[in-house]
Backbone as JSON, one array per atom type, in Angstrom:
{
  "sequence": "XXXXXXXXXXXXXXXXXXXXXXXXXXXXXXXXXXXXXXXXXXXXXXXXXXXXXXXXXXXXXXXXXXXXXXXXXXXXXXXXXXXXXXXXXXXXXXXXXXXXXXXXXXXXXXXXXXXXXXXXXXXXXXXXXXXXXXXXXXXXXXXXXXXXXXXXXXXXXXXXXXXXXXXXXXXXXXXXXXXXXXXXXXXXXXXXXXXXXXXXXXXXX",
  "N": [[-8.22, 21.92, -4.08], [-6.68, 20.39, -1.13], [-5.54, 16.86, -0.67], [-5.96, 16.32, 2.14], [-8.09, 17.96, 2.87], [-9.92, 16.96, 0.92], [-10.56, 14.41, 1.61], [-11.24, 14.57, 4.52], [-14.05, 16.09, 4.06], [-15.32, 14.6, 2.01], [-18.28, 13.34, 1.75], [-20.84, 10.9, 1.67], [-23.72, 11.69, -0.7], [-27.09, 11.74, -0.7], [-28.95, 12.88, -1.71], [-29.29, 14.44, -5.26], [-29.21, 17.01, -7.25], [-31.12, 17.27, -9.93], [-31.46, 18.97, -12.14], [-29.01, 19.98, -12.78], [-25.76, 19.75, -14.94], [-22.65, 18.34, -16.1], [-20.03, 19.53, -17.38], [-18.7, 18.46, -19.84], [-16.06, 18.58, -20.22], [-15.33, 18.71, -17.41], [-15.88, 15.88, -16.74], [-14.44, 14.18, -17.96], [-12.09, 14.81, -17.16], [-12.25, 13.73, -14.29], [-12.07, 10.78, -15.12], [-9.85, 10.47, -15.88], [-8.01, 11.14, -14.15], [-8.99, 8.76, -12.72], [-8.41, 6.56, -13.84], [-5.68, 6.58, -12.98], [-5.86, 5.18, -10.97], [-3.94, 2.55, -8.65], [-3.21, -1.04, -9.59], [-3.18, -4.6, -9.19], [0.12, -5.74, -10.44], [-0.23, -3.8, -12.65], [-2.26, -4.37, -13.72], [-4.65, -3.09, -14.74], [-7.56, -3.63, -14.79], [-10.12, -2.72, -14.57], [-13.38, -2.0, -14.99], [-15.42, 1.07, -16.38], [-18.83, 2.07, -16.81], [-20.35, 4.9, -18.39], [-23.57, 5.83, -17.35], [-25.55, 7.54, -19.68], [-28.1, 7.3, -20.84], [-31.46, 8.81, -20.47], [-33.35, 6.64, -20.15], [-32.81, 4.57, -19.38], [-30.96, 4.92, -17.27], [-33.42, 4.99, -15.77], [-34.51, 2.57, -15.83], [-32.48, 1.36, -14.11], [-32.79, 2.42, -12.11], [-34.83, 1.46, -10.88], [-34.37, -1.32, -10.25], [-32.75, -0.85, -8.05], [-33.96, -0.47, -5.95], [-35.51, 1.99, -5.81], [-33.66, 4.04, -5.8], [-32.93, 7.88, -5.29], [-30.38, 8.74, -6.53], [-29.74, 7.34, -8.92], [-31.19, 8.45, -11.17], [-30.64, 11.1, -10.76], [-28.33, 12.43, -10.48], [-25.78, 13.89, -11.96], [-23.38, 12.39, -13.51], [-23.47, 8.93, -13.85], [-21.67, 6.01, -12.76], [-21.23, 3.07, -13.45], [-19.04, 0.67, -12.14], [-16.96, -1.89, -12.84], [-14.9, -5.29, -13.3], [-12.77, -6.75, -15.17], [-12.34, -9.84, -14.71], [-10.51, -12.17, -16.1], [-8.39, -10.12, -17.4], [-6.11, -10.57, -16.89], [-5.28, -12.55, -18.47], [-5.61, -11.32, -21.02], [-3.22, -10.54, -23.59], [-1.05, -9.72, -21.56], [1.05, -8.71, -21.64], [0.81, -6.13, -22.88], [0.77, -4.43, -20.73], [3.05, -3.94, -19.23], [4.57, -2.72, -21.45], [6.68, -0.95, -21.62], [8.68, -1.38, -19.99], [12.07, -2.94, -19.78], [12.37, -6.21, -22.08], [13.18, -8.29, -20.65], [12.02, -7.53, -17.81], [9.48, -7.94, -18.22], [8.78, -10.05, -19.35], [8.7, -11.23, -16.99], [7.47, -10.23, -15.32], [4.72, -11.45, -16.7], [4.99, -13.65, -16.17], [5.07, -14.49, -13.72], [2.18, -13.13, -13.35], [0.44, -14.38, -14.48], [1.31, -17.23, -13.08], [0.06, -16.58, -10.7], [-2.28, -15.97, -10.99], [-3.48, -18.27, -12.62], [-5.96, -20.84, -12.94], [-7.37, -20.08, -10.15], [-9.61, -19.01, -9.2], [-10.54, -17.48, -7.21], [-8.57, -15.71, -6.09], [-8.46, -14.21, -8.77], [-11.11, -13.04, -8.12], [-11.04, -11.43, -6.0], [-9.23, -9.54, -7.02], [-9.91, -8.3, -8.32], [-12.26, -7.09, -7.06], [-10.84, -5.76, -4.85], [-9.19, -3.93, -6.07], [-11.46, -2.38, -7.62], [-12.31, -1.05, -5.48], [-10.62, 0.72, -4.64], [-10.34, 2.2, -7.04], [-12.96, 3.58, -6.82], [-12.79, 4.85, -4.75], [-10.88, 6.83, -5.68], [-12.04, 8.05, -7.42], [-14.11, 9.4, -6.06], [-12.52, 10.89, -4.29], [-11.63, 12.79, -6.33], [-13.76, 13.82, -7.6], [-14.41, 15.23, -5.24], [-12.7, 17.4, -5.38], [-13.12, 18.82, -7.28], [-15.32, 20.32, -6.22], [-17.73, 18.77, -5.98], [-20.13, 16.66, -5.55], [-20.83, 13.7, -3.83], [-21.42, 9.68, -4.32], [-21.28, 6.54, -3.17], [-22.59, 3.32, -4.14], [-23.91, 0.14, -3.51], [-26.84, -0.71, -2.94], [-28.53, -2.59, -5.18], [-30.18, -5.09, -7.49], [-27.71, -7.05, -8.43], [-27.93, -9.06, -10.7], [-30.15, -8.31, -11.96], [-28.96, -5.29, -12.31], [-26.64, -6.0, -14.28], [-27.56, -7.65, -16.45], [-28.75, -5.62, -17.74], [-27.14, -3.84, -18.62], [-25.72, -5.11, -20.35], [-23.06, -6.9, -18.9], [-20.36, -8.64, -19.71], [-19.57, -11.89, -19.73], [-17.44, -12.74, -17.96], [-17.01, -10.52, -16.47], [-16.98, -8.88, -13.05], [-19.49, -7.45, -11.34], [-19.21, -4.43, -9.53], [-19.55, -1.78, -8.19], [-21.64, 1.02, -7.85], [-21.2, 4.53, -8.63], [-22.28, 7.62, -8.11], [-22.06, 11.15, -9.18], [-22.43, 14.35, -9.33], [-24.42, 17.8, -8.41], [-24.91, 18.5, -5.09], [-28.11, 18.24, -3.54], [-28.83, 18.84, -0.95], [-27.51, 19.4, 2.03], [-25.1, 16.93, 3.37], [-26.71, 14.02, 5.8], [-25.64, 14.26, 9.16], [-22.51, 13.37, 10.36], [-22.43, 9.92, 11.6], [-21.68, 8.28, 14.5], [-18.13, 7.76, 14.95], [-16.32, 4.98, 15.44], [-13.49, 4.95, 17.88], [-10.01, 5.25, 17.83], [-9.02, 2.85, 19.3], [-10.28, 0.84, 18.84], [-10.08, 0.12, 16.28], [-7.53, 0.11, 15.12], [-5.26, -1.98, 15.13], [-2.24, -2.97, 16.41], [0.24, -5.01, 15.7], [-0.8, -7.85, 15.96], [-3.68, -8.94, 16.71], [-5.55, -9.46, 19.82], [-5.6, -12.24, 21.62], [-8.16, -14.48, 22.75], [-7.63, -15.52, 26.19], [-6.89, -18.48, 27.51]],
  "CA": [[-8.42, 21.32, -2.76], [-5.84, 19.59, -0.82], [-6.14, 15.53, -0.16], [-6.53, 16.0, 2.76], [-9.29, 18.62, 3.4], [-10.99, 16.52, 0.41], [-10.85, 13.46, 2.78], [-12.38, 15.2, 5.42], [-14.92, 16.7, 3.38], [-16.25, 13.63, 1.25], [-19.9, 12.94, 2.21], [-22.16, 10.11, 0.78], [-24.79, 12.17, -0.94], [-28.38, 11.01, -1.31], [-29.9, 13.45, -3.31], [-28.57, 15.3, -6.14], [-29.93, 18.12, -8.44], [-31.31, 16.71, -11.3], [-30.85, 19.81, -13.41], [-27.59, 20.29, -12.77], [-25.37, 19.32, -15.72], [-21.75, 18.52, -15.94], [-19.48, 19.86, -18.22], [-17.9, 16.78, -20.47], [-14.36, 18.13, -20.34], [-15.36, 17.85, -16.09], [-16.07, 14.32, -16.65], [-12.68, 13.4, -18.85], [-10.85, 14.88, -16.53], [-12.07, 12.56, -13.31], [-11.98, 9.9, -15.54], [-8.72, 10.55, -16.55], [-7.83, 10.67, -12.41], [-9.38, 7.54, -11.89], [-7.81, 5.74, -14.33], [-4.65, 6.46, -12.32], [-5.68, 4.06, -9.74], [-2.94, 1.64, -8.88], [-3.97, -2.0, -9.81], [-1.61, -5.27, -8.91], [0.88, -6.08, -11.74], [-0.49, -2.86, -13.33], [-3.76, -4.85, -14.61], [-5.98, -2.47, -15.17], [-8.85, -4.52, -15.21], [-11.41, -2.24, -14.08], [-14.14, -1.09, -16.46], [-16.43, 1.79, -15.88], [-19.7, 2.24, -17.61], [-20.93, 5.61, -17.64], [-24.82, 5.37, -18.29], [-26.18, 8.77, -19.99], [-29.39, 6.93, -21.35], [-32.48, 8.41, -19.45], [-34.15, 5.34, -19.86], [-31.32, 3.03, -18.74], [-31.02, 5.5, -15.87], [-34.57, 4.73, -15.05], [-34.36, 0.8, -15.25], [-31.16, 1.19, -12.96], [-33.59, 2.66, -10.56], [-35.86, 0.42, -10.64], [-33.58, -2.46, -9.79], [-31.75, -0.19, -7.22], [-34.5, 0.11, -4.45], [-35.47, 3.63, -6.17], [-32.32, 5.57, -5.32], [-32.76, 8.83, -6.68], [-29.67, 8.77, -6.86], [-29.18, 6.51, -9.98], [-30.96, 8.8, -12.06], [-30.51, 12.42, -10.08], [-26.65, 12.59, -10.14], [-25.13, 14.49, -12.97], [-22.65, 11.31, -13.9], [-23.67, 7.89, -12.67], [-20.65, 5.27, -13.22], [-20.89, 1.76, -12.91], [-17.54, 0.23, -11.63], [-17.12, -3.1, -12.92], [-13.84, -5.59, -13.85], [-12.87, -8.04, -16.12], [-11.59, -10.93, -14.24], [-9.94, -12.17, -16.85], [-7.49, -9.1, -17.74], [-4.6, -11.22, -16.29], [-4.98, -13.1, -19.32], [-5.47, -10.81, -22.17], [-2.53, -9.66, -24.36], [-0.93, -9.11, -20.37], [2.04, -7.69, -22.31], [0.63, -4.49, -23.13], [0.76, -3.66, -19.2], [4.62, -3.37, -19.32], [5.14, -2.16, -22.69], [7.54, 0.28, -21.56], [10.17, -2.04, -19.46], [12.69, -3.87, -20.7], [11.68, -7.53, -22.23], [12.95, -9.87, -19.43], [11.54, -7.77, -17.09], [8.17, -7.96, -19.16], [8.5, -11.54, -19.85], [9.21, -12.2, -15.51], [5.64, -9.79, -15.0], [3.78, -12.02, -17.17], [4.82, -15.25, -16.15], [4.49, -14.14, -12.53], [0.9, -13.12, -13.31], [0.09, -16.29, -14.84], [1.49, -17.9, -11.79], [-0.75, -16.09, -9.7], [-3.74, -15.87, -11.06], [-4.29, -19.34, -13.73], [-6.51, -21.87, -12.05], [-7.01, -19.25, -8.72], [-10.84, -17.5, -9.5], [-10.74, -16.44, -6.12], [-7.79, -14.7, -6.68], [-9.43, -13.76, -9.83], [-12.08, -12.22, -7.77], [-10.52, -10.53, -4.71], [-8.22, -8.63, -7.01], [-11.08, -7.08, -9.09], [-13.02, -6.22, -6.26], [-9.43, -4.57, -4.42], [-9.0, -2.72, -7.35], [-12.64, -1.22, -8.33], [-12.92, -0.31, -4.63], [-9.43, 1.43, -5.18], [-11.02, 3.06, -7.49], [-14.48, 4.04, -6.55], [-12.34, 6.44, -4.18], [-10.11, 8.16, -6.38], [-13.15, 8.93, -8.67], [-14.79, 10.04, -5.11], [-12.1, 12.28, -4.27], [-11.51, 13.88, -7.47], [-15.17, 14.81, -7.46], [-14.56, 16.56, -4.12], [-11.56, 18.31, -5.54], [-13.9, 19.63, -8.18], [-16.38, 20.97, -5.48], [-19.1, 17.93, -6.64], [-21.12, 15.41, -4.56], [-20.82, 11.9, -4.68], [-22.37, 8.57, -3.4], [-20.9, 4.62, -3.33], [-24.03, 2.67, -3.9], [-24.3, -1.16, -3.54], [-28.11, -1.22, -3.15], [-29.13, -2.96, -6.12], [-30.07, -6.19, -8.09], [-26.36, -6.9, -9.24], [-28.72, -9.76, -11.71], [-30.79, -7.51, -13.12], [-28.02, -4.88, -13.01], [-25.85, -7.07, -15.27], [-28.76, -7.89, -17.67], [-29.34, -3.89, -17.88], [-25.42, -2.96, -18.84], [-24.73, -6.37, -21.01], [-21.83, -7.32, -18.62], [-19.75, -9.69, -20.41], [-19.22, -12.97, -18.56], [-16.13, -13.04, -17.6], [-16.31, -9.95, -15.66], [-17.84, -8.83, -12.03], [-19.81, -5.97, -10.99], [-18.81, -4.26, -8.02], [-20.57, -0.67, -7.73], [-22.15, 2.14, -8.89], [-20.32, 6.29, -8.13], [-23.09, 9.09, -8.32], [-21.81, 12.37, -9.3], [-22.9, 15.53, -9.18], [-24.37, 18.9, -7.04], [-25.87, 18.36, -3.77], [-29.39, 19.56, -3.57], [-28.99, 19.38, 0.39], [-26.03, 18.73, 2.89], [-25.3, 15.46, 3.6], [-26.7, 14.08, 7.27], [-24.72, 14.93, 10.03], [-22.01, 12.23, 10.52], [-22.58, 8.98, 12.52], [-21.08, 8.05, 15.69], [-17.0, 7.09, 14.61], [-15.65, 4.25, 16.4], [-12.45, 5.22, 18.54], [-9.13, 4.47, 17.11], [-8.52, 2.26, 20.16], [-11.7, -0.21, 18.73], [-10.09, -0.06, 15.07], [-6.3, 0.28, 14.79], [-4.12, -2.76, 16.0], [-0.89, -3.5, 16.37], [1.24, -6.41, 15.27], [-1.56, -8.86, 16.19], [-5.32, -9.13, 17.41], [-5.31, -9.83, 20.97], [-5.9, -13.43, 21.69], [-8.59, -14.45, 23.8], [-7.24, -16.33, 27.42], [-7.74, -20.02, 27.88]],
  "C": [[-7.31, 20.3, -2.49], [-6.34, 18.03, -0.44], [-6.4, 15.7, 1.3], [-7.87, 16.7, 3.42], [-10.31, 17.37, 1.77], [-11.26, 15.15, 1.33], [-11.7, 13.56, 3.57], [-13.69, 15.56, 5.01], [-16.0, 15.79, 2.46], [-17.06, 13.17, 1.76], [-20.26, 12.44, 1.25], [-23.21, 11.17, 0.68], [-26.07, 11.67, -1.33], [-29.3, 11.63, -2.06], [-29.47, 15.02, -3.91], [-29.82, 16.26, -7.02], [-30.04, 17.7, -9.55], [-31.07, 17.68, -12.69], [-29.94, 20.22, -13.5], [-26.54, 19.77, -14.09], [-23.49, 19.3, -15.86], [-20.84, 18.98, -16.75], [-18.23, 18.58, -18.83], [-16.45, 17.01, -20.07], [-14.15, 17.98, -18.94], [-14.87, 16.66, -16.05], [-15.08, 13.39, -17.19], [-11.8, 13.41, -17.69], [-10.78, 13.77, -14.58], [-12.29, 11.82, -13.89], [-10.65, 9.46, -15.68], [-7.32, 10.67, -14.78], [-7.79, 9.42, -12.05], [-8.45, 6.47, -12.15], [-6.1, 5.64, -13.89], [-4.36, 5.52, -11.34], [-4.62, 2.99, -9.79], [-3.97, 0.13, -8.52], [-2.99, -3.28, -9.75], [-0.8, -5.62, -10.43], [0.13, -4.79, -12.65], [-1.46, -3.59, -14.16], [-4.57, -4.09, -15.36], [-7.39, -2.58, -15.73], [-10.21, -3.56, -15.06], [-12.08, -1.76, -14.99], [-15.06, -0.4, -15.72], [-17.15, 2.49, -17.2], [-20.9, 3.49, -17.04], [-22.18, 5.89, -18.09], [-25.51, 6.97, -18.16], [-27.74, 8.51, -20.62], [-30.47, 7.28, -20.34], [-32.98, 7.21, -19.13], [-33.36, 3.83, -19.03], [-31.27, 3.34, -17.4], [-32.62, 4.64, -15.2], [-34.62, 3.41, -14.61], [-33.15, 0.73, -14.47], [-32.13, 1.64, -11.66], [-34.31, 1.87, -9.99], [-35.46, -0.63, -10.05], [-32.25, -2.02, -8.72], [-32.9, 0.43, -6.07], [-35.13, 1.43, -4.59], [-34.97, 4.53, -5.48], [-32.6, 5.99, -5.95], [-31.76, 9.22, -7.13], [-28.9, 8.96, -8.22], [-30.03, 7.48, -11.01], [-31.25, 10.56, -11.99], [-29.46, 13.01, -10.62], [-26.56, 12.93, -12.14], [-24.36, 13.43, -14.07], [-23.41, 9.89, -12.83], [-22.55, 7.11, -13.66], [-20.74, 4.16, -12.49], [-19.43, 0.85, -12.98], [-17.59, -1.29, -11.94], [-15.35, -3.97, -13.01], [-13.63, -6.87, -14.46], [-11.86, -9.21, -15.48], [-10.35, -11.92, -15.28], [-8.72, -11.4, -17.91], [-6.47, -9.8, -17.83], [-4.22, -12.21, -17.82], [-4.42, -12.78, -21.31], [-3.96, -9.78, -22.85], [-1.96, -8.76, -22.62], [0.28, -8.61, -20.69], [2.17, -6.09, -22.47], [0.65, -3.83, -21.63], [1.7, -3.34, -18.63], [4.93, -3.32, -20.74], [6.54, -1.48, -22.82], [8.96, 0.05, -20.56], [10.74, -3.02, -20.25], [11.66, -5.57, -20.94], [12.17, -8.25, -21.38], [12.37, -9.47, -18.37], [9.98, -7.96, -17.46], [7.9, -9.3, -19.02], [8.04, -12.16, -17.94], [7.81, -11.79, -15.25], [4.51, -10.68, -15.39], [3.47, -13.26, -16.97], [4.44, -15.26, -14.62], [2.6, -13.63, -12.0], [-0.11, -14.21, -13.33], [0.23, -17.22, -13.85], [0.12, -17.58, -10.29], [-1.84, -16.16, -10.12], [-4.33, -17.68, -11.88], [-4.78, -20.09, -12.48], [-7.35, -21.47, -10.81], [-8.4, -18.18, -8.9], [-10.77, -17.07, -8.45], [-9.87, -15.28, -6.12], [-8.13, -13.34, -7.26], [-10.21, -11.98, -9.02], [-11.42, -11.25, -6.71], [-9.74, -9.15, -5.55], [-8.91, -7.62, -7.94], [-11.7, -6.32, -7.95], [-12.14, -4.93, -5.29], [-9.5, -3.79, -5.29], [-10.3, -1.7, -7.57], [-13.12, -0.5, -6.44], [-11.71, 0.75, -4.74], [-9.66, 2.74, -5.65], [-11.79, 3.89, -7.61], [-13.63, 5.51, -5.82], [-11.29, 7.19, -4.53], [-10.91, 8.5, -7.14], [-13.4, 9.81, -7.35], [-14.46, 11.3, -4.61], [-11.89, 13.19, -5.25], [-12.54, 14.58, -7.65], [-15.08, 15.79, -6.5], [-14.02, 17.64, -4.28], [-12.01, 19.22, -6.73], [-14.98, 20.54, -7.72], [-17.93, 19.83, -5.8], [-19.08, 17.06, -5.27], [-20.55, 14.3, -4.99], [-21.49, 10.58, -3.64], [-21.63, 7.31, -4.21], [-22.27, 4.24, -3.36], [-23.7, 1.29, -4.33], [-25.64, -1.83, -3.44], [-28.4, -1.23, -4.42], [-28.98, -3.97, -6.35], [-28.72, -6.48, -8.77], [-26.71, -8.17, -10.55], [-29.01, -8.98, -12.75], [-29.31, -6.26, -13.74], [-27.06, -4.98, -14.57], [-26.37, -6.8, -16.65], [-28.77, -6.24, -18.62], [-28.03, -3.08, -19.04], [-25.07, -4.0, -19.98], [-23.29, -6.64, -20.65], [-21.54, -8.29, -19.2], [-19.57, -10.79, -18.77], [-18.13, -13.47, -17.71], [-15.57, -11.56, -16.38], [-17.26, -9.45, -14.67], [-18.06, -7.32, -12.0], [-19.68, -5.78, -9.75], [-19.66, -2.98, -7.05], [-20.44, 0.77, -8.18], [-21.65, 3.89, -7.93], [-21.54, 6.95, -8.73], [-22.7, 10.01, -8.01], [-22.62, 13.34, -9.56], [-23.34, 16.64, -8.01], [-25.26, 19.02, -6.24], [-26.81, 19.11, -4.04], [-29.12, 19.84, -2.16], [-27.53, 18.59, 0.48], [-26.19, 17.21, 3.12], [-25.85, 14.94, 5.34], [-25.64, 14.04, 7.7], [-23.85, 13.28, 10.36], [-22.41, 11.53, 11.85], [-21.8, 8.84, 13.33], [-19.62, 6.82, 15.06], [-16.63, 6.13, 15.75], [-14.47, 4.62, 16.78], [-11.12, 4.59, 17.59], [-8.64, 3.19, 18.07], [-9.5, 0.4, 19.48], [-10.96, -0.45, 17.69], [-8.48, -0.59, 14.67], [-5.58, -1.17, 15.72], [-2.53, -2.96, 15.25], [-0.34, -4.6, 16.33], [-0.03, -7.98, 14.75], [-2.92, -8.6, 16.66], [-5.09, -10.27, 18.63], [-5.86, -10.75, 21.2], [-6.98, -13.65, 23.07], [-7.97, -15.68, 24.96], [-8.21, -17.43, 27.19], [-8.31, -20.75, 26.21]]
}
């Protein structure tokens, strides 16, 4: 499938075939997609936790509004990132350029991010949404379903996954094969409502 008929084609799914099953070397290989996502200074902070535990599945439901989603879907993947990346061993993220430009990446990171959690935070959450949709399309490009989901306790969540403290959760990808079509798309806003140019038109007076 081409990007752009998978574009077109990607529908939030709300309910998946529970007996459906995916085939692991499937699941490497949009993993192995995702992890392509581009991330700033080549961070790669993002962590994704993919939960195969029925029972884990089930307490994700529970604290997710009971989407059947969370424990329907063939793959469920929680999208998370370690705010703190910028700090760890940020060497290994240019390994492969020379050392001054290595040394200029790292001190430039450091510049940007020490002291700066907002930073911090904005550039995890840029990134794992980044992400969320190159997992999304690769699923399409496999012929699979998929669903963004933000309804849930991101507390309990947490508690459920043992997120480490240092890093945020952002949101959970449900894979797998549609039991039904997805509803019929909602009413798009015009590009005239969405798209501007140079500036946002000031209001008079």
């Amino acid at each position: 499938m081409d990007v752009r008929r998978a574009i077109e084609s990607r529908r939030s799914i709300q309910h998946f075939d529970p007996a459906f099953r995916l085939d692991p070397r499937v699941v490497d290989e949009l993993l192995a997609l995702t992890l392509l996502s581009p991330t700033s200074f080549n961070i790669q902070h993002c962590r994704y936790v993919i939960v195969d535990d029925p029972e884990l599945r089930r307490q994700l439901r529970a604290v997710s509004y009971d989407q059947s989603q969370v424990t329907d879907a063939s793959l469920l993947v929680v999208v998370c990132a370690d705010l703190q990346a910028w700090r760890k061993q940020p060497e290994r993220y240019w390994r492969h350029v020379s050392a001054p430009l290595r040394a200029s990446f790292v001190a430039a990171m450091r510049d940007y991010y020490e002291s700066n959690e907002q930073a911090q935070r904005d550039e995890c959450l840029r990134s794992t949404g980044i992400a969320a949709q190159t997992l999304m399309l690769a699923a399409e490009g496999f012929g699979l379903g998929s669903c963004p989901m933000n309804g849930f306790d991101p507390d309990a969540v947490a508690r459920l996954i043992g997120l480490p403290a240092d890093h945020v959760l952002s949101l959970f990808v449900a894979i797998g094969k549609p039991l039904r079509p997805a509803h019929p798309r909602g009413g798009r806003l015009p590009p005239s409502e969405v798209i501007v140019r140079d500036r946002f038109p000031q209001e008079a007076g």
